[in-house]
MOPAC internal coordinates of N, CA, C and O (Angstrom, degrees):
PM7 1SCF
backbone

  N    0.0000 0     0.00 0     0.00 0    0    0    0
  C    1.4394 1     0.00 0     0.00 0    1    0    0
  C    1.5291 1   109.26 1     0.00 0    2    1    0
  O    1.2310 1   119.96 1   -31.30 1    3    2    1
  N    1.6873 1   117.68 1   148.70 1    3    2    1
  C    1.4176 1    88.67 1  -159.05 1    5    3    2
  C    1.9563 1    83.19 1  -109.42 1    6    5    3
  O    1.2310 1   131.62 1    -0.77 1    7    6    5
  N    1.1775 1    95.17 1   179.23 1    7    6    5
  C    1.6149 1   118.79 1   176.04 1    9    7    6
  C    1.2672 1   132.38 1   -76.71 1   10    9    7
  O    1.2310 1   108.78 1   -60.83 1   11   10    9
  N    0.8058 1   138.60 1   119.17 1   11   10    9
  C    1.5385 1   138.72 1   174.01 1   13   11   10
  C    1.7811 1   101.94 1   -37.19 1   14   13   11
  O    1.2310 1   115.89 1   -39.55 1   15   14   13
  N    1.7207 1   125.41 1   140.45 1   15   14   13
  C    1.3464 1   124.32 1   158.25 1   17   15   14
  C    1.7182 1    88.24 1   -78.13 1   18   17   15
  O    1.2310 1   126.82 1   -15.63 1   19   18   17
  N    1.7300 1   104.48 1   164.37 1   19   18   17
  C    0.9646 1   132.28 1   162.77 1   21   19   18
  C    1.6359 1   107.04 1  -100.01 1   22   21   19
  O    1.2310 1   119.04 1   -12.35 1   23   22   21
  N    0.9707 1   119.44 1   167.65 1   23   22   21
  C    1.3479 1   132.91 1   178.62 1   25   23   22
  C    1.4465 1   115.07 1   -78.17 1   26   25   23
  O    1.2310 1   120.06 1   162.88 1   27   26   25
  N    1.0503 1   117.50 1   -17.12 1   27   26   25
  C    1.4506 1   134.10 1   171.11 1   29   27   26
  C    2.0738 1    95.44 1   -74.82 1   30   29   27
  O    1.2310 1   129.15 1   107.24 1   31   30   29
  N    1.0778 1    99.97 1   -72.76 1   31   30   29
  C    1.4220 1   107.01 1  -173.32 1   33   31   30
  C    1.8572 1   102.81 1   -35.74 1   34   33   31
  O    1.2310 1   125.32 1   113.54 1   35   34   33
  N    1.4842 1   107.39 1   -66.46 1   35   34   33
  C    1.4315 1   111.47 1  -161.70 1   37   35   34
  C    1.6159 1    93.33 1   -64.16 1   38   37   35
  O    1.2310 1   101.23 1   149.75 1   39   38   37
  N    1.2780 1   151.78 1   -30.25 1   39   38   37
  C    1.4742 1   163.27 1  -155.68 1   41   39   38
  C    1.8595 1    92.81 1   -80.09 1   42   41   39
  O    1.2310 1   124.40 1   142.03 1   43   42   41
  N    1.1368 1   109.17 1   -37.97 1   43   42   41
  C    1.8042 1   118.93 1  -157.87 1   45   43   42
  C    1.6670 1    87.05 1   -75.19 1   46   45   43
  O    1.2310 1   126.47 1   114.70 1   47   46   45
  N    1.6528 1   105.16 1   -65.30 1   47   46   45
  C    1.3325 1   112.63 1   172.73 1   49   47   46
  C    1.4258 1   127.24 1   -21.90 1   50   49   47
  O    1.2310 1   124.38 1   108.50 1   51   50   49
  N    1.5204 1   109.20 1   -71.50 1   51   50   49
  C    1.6875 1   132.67 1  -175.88 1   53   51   50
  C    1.8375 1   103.44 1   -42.63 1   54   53   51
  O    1.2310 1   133.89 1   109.82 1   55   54   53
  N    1.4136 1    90.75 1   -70.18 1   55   54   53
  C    1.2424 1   104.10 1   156.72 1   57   55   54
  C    1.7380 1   132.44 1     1.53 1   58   57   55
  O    1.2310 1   129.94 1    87.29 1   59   58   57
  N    1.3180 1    98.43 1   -92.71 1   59   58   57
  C    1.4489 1   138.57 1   178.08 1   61   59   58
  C    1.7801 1   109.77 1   -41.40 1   62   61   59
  O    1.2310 1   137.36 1   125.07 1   63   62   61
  N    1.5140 1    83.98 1   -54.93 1   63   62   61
  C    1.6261 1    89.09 1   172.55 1   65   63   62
  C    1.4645 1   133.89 1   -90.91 1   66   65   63
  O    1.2310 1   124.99 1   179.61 1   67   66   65
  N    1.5429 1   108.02 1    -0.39 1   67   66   65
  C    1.5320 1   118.82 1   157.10 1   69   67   66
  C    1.5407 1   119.86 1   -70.63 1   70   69   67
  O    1.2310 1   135.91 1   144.67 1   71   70   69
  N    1.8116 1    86.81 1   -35.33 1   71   70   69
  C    1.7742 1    82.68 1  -170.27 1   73   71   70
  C    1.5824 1   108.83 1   -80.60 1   74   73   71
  O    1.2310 1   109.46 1   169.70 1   75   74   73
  N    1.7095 1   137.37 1   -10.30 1   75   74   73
  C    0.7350 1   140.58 1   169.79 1   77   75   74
  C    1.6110 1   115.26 1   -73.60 1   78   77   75
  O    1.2310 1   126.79 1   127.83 1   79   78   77
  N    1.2655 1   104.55 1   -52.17 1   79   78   77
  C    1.5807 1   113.26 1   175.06 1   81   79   78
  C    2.0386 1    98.92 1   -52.02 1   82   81   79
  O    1.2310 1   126.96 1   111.53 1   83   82   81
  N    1.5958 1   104.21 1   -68.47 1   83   82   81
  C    1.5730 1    88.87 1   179.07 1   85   83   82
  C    1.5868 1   106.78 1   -37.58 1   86   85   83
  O    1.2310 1   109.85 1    94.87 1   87   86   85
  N    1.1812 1   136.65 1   -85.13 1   87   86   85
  C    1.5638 1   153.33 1  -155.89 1   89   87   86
  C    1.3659 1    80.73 1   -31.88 1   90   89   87
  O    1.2310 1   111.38 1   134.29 1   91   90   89
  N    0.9716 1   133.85 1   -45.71 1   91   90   89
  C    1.8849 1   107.53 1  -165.59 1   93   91   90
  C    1.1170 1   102.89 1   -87.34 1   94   93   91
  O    1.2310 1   106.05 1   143.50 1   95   94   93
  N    1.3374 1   143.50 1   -36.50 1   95   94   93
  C    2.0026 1   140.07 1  -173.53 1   97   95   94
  C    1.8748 1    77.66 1   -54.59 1   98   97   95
  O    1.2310 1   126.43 1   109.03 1   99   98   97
  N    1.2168 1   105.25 1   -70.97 1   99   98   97
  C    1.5958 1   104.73 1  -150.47 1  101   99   98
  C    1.5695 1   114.10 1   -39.11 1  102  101   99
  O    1.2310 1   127.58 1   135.20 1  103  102  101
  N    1.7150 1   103.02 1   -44.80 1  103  102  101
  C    1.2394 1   111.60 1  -178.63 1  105  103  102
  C    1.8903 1   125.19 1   -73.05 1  106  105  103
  O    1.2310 1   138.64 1   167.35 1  107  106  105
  N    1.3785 1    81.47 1   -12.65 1  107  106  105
  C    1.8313 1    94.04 1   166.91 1  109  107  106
  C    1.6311 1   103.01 1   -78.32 1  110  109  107
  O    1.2310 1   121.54 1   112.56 1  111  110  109
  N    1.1214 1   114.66 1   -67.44 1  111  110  109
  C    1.6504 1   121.46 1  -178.23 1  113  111  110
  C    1.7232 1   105.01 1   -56.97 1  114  113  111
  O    1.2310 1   105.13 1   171.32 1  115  114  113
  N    1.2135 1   145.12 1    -8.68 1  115  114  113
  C    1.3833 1   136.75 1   153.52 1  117  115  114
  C    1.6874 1   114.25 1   -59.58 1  118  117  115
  O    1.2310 1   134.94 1   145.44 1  119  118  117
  N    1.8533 1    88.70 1   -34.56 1  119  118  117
  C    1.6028 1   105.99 1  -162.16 1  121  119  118
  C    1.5865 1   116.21 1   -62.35 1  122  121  119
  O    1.2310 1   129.81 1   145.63 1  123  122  121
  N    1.2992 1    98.68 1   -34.37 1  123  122  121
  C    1.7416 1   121.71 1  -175.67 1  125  123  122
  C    1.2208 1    90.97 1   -98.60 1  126  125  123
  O    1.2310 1    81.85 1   177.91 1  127  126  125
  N    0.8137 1   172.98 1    -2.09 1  127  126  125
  C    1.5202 1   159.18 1   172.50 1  129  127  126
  C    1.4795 1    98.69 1   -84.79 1  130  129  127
  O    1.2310 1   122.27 1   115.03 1  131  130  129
  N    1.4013 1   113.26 1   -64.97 1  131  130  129
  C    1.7797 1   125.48 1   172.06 1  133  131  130
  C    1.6493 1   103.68 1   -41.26 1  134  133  131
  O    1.2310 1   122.31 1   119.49 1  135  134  133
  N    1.3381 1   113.19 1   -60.51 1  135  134  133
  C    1.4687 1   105.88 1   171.75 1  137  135  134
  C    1.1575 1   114.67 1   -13.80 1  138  137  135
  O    1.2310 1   130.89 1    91.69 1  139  138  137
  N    1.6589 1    96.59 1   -88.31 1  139  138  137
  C    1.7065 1   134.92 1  -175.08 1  141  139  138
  C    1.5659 1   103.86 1    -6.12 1  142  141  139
  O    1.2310 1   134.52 1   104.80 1  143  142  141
  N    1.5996 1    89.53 1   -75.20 1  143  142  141
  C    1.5476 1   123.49 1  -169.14 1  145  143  142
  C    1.6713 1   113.88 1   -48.76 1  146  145  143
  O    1.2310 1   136.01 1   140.85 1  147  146  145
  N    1.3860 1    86.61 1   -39.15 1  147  146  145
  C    2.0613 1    86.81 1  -178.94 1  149  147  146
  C    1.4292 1   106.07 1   -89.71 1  150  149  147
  O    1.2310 1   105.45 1   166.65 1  151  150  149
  N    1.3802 1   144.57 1   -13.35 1  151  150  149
  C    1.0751 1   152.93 1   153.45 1  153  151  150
  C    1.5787 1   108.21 1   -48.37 1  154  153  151
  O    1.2310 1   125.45 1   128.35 1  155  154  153
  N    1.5019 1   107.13 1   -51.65 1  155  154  153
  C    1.2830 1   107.22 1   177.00 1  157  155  154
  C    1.5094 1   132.10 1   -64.09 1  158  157  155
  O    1.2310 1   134.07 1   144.39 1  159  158  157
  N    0.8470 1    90.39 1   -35.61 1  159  158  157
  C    1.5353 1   113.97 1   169.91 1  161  159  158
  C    1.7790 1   122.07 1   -90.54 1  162  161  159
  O    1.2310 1   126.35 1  -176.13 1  163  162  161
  N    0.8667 1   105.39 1     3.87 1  163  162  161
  C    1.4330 1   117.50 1   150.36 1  165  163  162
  C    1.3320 1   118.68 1   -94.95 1  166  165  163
  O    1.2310 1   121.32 1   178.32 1  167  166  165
  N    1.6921 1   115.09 1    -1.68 1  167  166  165
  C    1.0023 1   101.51 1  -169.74 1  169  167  166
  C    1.8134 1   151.25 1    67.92 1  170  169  167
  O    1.2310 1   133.02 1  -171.19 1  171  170  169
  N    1.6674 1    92.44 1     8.81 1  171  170  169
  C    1.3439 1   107.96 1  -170.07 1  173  171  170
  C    1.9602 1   101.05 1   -94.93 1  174  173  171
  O    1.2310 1   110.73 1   -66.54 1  175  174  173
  N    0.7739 1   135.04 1   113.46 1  175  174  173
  C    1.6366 1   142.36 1   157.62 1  177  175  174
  C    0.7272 1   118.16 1   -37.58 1  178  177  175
  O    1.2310 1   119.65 1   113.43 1  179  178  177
  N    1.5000 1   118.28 1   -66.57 1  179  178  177
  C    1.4820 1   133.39 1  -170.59 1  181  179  178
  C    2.1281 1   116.38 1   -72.93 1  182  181  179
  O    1.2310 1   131.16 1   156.50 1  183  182  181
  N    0.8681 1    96.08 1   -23.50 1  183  182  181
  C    1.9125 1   115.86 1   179.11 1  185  183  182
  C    1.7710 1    92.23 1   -86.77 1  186  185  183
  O    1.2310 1   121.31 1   106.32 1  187  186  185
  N    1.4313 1   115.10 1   -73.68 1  187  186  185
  C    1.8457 1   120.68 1  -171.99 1  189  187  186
  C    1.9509 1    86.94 1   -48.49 1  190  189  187
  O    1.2310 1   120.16 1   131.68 1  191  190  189
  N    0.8097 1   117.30 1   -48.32 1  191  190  189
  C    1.5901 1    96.07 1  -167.59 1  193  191  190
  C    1.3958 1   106.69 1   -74.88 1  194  193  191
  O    1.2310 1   111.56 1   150.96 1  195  194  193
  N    1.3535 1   133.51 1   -29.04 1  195  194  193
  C    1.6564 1   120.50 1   177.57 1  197  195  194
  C    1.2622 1    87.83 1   -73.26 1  198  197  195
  O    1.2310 1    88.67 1   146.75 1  199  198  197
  N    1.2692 1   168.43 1   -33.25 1  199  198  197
  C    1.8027 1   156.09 1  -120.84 1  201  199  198
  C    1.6406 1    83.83 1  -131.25 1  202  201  199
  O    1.2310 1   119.04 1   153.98 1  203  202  201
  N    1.0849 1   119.43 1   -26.02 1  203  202  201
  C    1.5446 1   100.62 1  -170.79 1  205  203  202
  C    1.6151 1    91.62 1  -101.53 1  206  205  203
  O    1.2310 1   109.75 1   171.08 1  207  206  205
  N    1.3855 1   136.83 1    -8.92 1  207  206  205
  C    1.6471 1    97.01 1   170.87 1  209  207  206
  C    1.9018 1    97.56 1  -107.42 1  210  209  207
  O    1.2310 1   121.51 1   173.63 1  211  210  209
  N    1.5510 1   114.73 1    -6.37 1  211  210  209
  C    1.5546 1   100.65 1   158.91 1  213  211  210
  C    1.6016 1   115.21 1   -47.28 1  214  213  211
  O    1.2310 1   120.94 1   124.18 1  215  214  213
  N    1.3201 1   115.81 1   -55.82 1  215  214  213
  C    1.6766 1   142.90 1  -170.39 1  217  215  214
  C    1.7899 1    76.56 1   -46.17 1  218  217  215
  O    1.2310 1   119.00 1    84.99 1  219  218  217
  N    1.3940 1   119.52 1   -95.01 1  219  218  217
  C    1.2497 1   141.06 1  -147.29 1  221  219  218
  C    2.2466 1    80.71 1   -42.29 1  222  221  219
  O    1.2310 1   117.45 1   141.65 1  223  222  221
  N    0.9023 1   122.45 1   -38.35 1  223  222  221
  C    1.3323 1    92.42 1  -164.55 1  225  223  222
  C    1.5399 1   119.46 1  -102.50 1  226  225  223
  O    1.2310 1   116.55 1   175.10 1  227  226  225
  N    1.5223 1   124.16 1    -4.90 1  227  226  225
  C    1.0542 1   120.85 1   129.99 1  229  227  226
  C    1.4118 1   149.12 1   -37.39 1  230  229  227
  O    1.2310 1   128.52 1   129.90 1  231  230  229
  N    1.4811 1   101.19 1   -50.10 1  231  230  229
  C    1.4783 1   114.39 1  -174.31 1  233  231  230
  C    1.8379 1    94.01 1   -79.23 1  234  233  231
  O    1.2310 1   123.54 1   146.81 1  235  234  233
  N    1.6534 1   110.82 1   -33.19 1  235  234  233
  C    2.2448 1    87.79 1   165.09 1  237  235  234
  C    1.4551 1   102.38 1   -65.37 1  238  237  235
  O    1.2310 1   105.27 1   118.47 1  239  238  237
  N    0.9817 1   144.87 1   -61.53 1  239  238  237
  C    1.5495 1   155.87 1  -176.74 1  241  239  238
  C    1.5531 1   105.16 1   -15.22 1  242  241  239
  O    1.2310 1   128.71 1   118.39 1  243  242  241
  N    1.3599 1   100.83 1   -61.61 1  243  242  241
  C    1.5601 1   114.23 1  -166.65 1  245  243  242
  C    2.3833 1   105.11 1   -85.50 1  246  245  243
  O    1.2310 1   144.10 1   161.78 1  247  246  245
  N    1.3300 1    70.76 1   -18.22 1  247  246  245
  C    1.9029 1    83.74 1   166.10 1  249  247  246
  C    1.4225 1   124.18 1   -69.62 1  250  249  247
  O    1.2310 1   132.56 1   130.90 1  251  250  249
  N    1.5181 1    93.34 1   -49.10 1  251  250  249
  C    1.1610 1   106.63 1   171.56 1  253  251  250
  C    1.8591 1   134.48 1   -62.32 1  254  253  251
  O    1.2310 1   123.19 1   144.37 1  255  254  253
  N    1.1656 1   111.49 1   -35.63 1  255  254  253
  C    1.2496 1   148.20 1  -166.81 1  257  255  254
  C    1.5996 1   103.72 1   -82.93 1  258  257  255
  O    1.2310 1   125.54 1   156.20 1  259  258  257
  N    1.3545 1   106.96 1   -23.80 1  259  258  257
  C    1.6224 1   118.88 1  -177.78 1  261  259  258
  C    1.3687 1   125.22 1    70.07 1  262  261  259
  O    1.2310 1   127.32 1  -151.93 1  263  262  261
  N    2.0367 1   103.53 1    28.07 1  263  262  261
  C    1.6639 1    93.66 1  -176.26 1  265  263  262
  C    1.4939 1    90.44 1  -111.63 1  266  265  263
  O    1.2310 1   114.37 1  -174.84 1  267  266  265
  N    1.7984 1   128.27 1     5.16 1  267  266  265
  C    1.3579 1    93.30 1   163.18 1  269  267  266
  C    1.5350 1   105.08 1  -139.13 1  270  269  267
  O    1.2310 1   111.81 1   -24.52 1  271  270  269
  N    1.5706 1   133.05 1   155.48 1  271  270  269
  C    1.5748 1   124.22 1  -142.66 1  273  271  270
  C    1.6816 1    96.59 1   -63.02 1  274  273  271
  O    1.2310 1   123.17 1    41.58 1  275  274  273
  N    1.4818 1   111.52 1  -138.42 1  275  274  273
  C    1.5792 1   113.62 1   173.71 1  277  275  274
  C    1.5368 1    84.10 1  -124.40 1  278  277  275
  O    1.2310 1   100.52 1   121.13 1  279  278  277
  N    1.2167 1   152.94 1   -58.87 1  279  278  277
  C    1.0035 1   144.45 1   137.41 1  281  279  278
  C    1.1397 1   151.12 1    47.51 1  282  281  279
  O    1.2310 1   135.19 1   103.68 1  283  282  281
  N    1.8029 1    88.22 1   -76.32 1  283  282  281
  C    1.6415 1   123.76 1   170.22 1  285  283  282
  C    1.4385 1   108.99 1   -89.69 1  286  285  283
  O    1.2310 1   114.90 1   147.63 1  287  286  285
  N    1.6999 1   127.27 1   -32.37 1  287  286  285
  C    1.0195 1   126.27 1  -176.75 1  289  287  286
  C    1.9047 1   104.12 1   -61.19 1  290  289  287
  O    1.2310 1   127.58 1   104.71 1  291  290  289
  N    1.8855 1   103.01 1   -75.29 1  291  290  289
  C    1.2209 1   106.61 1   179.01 1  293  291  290
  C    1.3500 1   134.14 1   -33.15 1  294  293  291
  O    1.2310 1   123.40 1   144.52 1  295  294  293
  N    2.0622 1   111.08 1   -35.48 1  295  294  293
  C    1.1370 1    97.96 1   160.20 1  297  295  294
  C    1.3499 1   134.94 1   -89.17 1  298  297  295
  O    1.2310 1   114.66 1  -166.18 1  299  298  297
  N    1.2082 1   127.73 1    13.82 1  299  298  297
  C    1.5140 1   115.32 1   178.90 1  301  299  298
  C    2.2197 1    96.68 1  -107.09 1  302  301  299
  O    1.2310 1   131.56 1   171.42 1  303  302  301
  N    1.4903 1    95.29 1    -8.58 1  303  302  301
  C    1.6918 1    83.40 1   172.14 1  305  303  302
  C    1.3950 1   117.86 1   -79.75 1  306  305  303
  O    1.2310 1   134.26 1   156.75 1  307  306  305
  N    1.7482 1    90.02 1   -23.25 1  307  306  305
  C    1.5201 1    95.29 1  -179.47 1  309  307  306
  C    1.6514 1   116.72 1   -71.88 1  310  309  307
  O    1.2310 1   123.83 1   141.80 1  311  310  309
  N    1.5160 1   110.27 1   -38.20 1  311  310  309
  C    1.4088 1    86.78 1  -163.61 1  313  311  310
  C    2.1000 1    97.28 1   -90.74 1  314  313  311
  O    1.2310 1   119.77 1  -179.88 1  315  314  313
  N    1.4427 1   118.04 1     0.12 1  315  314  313
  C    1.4726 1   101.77 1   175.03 1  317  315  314
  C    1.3678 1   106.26 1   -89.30 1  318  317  315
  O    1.2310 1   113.35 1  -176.27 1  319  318  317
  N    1.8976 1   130.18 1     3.73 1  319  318  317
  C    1.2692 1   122.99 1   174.39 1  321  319  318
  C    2.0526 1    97.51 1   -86.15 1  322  321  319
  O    1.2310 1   119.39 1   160.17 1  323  322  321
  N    1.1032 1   118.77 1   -19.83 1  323  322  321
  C    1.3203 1   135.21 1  -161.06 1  325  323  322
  C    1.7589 1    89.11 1   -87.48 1  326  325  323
  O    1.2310 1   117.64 1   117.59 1  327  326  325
  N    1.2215 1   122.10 1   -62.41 1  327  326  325
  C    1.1755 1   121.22 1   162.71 1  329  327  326
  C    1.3718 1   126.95 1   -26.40 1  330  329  327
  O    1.2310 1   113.37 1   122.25 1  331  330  329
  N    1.3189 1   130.14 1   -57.75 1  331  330  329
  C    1.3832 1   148.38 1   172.92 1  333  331  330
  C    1.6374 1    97.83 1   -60.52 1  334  333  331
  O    1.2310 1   126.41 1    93.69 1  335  334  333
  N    0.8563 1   105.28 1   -86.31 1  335  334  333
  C    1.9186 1   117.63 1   171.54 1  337  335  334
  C    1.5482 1    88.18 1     1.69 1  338  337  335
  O    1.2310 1   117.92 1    71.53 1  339  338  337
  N    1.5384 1   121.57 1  -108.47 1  339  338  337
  C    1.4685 1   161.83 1  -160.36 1  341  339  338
  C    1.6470 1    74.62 1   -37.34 1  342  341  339
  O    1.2310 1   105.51 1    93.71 1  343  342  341
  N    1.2839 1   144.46 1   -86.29 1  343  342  341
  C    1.4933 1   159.85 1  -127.24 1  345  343  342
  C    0.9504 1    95.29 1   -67.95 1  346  345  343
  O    1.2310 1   118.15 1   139.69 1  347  346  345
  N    1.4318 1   121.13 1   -40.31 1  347  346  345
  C    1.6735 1   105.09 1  -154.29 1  349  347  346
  C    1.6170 1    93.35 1  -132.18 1  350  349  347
  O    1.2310 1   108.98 1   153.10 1  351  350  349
  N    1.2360 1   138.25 1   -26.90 1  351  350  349
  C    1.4133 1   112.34 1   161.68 1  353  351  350
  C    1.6615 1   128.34 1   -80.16 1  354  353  351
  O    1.2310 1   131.24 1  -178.84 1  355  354  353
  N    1.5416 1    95.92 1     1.16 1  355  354  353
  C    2.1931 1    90.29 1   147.03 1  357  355  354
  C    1.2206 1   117.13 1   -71.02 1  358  357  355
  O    1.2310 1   111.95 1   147.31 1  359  358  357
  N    1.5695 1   132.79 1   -32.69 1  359  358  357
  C    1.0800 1   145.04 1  -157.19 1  361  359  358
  C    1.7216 1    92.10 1   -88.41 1  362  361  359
  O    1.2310 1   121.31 1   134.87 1  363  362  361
  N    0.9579 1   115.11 1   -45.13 1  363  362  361
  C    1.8215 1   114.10 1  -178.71 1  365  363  362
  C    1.3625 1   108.76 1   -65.83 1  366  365  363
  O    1.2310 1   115.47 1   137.77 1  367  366  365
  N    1.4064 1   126.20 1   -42.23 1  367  366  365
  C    1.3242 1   122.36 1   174.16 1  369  367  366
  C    1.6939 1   119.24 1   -68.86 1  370  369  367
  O    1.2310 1   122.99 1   165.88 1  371  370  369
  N    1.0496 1   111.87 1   -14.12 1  371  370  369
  C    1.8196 1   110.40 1   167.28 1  373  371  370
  C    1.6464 1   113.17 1   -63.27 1  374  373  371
  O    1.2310 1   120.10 1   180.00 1  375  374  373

């Protein structure tokens, strides 16, 4: 005969599978950021700007969703839009 869960048990569960579901948004939004970054550093304009507004719409995605603060989002758009900035208007002034 089987046992009643406790609320603890089904709570451990709920749990378990948020932090897995988060672990993958986060690990998607690391994914595009790395993009971003090697785009940038290839030096391509036209590639860093498609990877930087993919990036930019993940990191609302994962904002939205509540697995990353508003905070944390704004600042990492801020400093990979700052990134682009610096990268590619030295390259415009040559």
């Amino acid at each position: 005969m089987a046992r009643n869960q406790t609320s603890a048990q089904k709570r451990f569960r709920q749990s378990e599978d948020r932090r897995l579901h988060n672990k993958a948004i986060k690990s998607e939004c690391r994914t595009y950021v790395k993009q971003f970054i090697e785009a940038v550093q290839a030096k391509d304009s036209k590639l860093a700007q498609e990877k930087l507004v993919l990036m930019t719409s993940k990191l609302d995605s994962a904002r939205s969703k509540g697995v990353l603060t508003r905070n944390a989002v704004s600042r990492k758009k801020s400093r990979m839009q700052r990134l682009y900035n610096v990268t590619f208007a030295q390259s415009a002034e040559k």
